[in-house]
N, C-alpha and C positions, 0 to 999 in steps of 0.2 A: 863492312856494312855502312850505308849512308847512312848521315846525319840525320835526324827528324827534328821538325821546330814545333811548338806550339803557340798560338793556338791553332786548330787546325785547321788550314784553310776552306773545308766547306762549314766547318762550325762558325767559323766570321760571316762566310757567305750567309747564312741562313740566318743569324741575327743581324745583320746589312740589312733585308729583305725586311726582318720587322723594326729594326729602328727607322725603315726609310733611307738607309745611309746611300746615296751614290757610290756605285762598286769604283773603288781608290784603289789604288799600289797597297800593298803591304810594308811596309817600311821598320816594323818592329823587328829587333833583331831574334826573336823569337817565334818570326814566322816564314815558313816556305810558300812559293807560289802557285802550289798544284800543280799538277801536270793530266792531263785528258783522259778522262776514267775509261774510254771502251780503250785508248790505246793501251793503257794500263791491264787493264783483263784479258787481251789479245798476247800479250806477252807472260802474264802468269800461266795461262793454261797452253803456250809452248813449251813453258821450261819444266810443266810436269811430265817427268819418263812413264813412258806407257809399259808396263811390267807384267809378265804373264804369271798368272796368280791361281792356285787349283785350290777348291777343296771347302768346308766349313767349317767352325768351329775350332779355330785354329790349327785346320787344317793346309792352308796358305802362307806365304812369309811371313817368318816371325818378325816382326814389326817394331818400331822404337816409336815412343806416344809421348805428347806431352799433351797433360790434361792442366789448363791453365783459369785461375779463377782472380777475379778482383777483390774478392773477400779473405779474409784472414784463414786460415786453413792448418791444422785444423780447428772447427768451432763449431758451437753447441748449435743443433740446426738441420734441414734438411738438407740442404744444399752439401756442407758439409759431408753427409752420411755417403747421399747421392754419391761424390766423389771416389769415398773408399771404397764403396760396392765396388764400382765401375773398374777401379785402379785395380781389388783386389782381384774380379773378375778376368781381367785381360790380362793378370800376372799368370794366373791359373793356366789361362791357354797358351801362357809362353810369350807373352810377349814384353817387351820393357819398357813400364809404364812411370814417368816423373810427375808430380806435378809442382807447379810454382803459386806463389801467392806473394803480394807484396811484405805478408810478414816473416818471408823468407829470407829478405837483404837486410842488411843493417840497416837498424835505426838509428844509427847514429849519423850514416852519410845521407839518409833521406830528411834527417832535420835537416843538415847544412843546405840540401838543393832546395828543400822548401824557403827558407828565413832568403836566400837568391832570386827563385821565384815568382815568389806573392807580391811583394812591388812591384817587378814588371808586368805582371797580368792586369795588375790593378791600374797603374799608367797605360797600358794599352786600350783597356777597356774605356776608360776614362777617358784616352783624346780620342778616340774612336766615336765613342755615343755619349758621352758626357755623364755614364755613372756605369754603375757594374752593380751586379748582385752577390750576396756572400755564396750562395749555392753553387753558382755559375766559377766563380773564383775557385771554391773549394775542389769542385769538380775536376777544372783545368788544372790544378797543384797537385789532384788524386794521381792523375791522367798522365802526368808529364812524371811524377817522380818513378811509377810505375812503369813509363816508357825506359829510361834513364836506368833502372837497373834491370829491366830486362834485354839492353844492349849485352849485357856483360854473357848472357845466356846463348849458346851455342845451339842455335834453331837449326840451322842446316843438318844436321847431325838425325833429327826428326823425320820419321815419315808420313805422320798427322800430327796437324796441330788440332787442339778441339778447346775451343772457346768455349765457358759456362757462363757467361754473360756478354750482355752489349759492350761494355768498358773494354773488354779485353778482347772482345773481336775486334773493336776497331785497331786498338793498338797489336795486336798480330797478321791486323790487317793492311797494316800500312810497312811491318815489315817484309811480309810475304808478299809484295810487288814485285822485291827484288829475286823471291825464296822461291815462289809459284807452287808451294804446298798446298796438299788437300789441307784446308781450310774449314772444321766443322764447327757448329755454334750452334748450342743448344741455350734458349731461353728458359730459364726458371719461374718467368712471370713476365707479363707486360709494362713491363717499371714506369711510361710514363702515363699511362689509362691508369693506371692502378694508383700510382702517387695524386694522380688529379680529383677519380673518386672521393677519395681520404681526404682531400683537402692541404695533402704535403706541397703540392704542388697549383698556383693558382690557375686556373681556365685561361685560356688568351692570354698567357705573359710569356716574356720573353725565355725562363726557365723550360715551358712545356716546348716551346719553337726548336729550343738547345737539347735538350734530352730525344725529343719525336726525331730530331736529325741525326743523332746519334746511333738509333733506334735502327735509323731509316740504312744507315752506312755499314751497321753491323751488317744486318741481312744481304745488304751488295757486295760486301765482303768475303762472303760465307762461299763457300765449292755447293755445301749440305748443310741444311739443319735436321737435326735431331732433336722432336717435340717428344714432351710426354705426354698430352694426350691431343686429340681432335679440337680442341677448346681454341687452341693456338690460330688453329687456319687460319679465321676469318678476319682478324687483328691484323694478323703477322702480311696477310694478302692485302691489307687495307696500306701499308707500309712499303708495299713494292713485293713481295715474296711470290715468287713463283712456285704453285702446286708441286710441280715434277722435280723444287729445290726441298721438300719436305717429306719427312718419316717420321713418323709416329711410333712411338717405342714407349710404351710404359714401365714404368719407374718400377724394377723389380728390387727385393731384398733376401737378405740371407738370415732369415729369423732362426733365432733360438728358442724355439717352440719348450714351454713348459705344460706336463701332461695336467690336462684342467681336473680341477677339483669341485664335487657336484653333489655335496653333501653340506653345503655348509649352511642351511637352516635359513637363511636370509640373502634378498637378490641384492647385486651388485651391480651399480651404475657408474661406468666410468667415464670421465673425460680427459685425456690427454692432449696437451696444447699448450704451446704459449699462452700466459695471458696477455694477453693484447685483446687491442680493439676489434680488429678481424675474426676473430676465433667464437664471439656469440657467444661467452660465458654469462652474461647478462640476460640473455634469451633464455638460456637452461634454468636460470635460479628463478625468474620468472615464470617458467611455463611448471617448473615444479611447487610452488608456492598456490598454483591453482589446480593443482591434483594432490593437495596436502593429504585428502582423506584418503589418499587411495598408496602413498605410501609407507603406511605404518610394516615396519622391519626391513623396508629398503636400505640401503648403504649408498651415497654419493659419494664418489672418490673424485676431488678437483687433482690433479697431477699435471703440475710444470709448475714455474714461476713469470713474472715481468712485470710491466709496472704497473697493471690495472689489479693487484694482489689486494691492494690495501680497497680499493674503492669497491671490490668482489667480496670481499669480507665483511663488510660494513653493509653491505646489499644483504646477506646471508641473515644478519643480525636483525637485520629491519623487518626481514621478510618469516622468519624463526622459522629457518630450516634447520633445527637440530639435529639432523641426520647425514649435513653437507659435511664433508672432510676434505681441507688445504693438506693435501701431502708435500708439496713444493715439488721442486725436483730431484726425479730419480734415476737412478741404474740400472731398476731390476723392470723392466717395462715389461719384457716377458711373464714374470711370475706375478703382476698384477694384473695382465690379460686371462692370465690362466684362471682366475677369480675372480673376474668379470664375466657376467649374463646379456651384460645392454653396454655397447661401447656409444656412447652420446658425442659425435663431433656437428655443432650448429651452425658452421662458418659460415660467415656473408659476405666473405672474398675470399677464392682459394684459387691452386689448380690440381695438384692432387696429391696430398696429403700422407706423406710416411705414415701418419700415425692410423691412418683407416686400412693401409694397406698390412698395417702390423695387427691389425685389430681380425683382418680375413684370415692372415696366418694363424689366428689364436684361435679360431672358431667360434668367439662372442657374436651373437646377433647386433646389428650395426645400422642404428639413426643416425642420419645426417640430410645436409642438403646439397641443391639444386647449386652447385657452384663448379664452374673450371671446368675441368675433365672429369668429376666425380661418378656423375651418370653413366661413366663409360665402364667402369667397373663395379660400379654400386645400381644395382639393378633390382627397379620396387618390385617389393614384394617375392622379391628371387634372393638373390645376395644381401638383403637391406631393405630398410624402409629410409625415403626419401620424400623431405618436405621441403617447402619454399625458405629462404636465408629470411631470418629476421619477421617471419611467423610464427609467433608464438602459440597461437591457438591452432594450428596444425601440429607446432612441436607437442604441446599439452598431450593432446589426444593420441598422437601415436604412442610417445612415453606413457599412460595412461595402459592403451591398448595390449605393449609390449609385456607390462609389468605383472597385465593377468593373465598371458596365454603362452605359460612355459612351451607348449609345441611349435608355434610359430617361432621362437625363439630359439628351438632347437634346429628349425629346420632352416632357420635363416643363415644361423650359424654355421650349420654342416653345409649350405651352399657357398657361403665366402668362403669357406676352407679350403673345399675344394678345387672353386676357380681362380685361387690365388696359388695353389700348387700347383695348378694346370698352364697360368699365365705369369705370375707375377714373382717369379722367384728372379734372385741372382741371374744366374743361368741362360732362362730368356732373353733377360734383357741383355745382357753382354754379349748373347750368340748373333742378336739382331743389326747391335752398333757392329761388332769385329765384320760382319758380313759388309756393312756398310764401307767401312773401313780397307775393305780388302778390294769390294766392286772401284771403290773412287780409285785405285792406285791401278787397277787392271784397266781402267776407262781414261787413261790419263789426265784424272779428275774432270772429264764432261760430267 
């Protein structure tokens, strides 16, 4: 397999264009000189063998997969879960599924290449533009150590590669030049719209220019992506993405349903979620604080942990909700749905949420909001009741509304359960991707 250099030559390119820099030679010994993107994609979708392929549900060649992430694996998280559904799903139907993660290789040979690397990024950058930013650096030393030990990994061997982030399509995207594999890439979120939102990332600087280009390369990369829900489109098209390169397949699960219990004297309000800033815990203690009189025997259940714990607790106190309960994190999520009435998720950036789709499994009637792909499966007044992110006085009143009319509660309930047994299991969604999977290999990845 050829050599790769970093940094990468359209990543220069693209910060060239905002420092102003006149396009120069590359002369860093750490960089290659690209070579012609359409000749490059004329010659991947040659070398894929077009394979005649019968059947559904693994009923077609059984298949060798590698499911590849830039994150740690495994770890506490959606993404994460997403993973082993997937992985355990397409074992089921036979087929043999790996996945890789940078905290797969040693760490002890990715120090050595990093304490090698980060001076020369840093001098390149340096006589290139005359400074460098820590993100952009850290990035490039993520990006290259991660290249660097997935040399070692036998890709030919694979008959899909399937990317779960940008980072990692580019880099299987720069080996499958040579590979000319179906190439899938499924985004988990917008990383650079979404970091800019938050303020991770400033507006017009040279970080959003580096990431939006990364963004941009993943997608050109990609044979197919695999969205989970509608949300994606319009982003992902604003970036280059062609409609007829997109499928939508929502995020199904293999829940451990516990049988609910519905005696128990007092309702139950639950919220499951990182704390974090995103997830609107601040909104909920808020919107409940102004329906004080309306919840005498209610139970609030806060369930997860992260760093906004301590300043959520201190909200709690100020605002005398003595009815809030910090469970931190748990294991048994199932047997706390099952004694849950009202699942409260308030996010003000999402795209579609394990934890609501654990919450349809359970049969709790289910608040939340107007965020991502939520709407696609949280359907007002059908599935759920849905308000605007970071409304409090929408939230107020629904919670309010919820808390006095056990029938709509029970009916909202029995409609998530149902459409999540209908849509949203394992099963679905694994039949949908292996479909996917099997059409790119019979199409010789057209």
């Amino acid at each position: 397999m050829k050599e790769l250099y970093f940094p990468y030559p359209y990543l220069v390119s693209a910060l060239d264009k905002y420092y102003g820099v006149k396009a120069k030679p590359i002369t860093a010994k750490t960089m290659d000189s690209g070579t012609d993107s359409k000749r490059k994609k004329k010659e991947r979708k040659s070398k894929v063998k077009t394979k005649k392929l019968k059947g559904k549900r693994g009923g077609g060649k059984k298949l060798s997969i590698l499911i590849a992430t830039f994150w740690d694996y495994p770890h506490t998280g959606g993404l994460s879960n997403y993973i082993t559904t997937l992985r355990e799903g397409l074992r089921a139907l036979g087929h043999k599924v790996d996945i890789i993660a940078p905290n797969h290789f040693s760490q002890i040979k990715a120090e050595k290449i990093r304490e090698v690397v980060v001076p020369e990024l840093k001098t390149f950058f340096k006589e290139r533009y005359g400074t460098y930013t820590s993100k952009i650096i850290q990035s490039c030393r993520l990006l290259y150590i991660y290249e660097q030990m997935m040399q070692t990994v036998k890709l030919e061997k694979y008959d899909i590669l399937h990317a779960q982030d940008l980072f990692t399509a580019n880099i299987l995207g720069r080996f499958n030049e040579d590979l000319g594999k179906p190439l899938l890439f499924t985004p988990h979120g917008m990383f650079t719209f979404s970091r800019v939102k938050f303020n991770r990332i400033e507006r017009g600087s040279e970080e959003e220019v580096y990431y939006k280009e990364i963004e941009r390369k993943a997608i050109e990369y990609a044979t197919h992506m695999v969205i989970l829900s509608d949300s994606f489109r319009d982003p992902l098209s604003l970036l280059g993405a062609k409609s007829a390169k997109l499928t939508t397949v929502n995020t199904g699960i293999d829940f451990k349903s516990v049988a609910r219990s519905e005696t128990r004297g007092k309702i139950v309000i639950s919220c499951i979620a990182r704390l974090g800033p995103r997830k609107g815990h601040s909104d909920l203690l808020n919107a409940l604080s102004r329906i004080n009189g309306a919840i005498h025997g209610v139970e609030v259940q806060i369930v997860g942990d992260g760093e906004m714990r301590e300043a959520l607790e201190a909200q709690v106190q100020s605002l005398r909700l003595s009815n809030v309960h910090f469970l931190g994190k748990r294991d048994d999520v199932p047997s706390i749905l099952s004694k849950t009435d009202i699942f409260v998720l308030p996010t003000i950036n999402d795209n579609l949420p394990i934890s609501i789709i654990e919450a349809m499994h359970s049969g709790a009637a289910i608040l939340t909001t107007n965020c991502g792909g939520i709407t696609e499966i949280i359907h007002h007044n059908e599935t759920g009741i849905i308000v605007e992110p970071g409304n409090v006085n929408q939230l107020a009143t629904q919670l309010k509304n919820l808390i006095g009319n056990e029938a709509l509660r029970k009916k909202l309930g029995n409609n998530a359960y149902q459409y999540a047994k209908n849509h949203l299991t394992r099963q679905a969604m694994v039949d949908k991707i292996e479909e996917i999977y099997q059409d790119l290999l019979a199409s010789g990845g057209e």
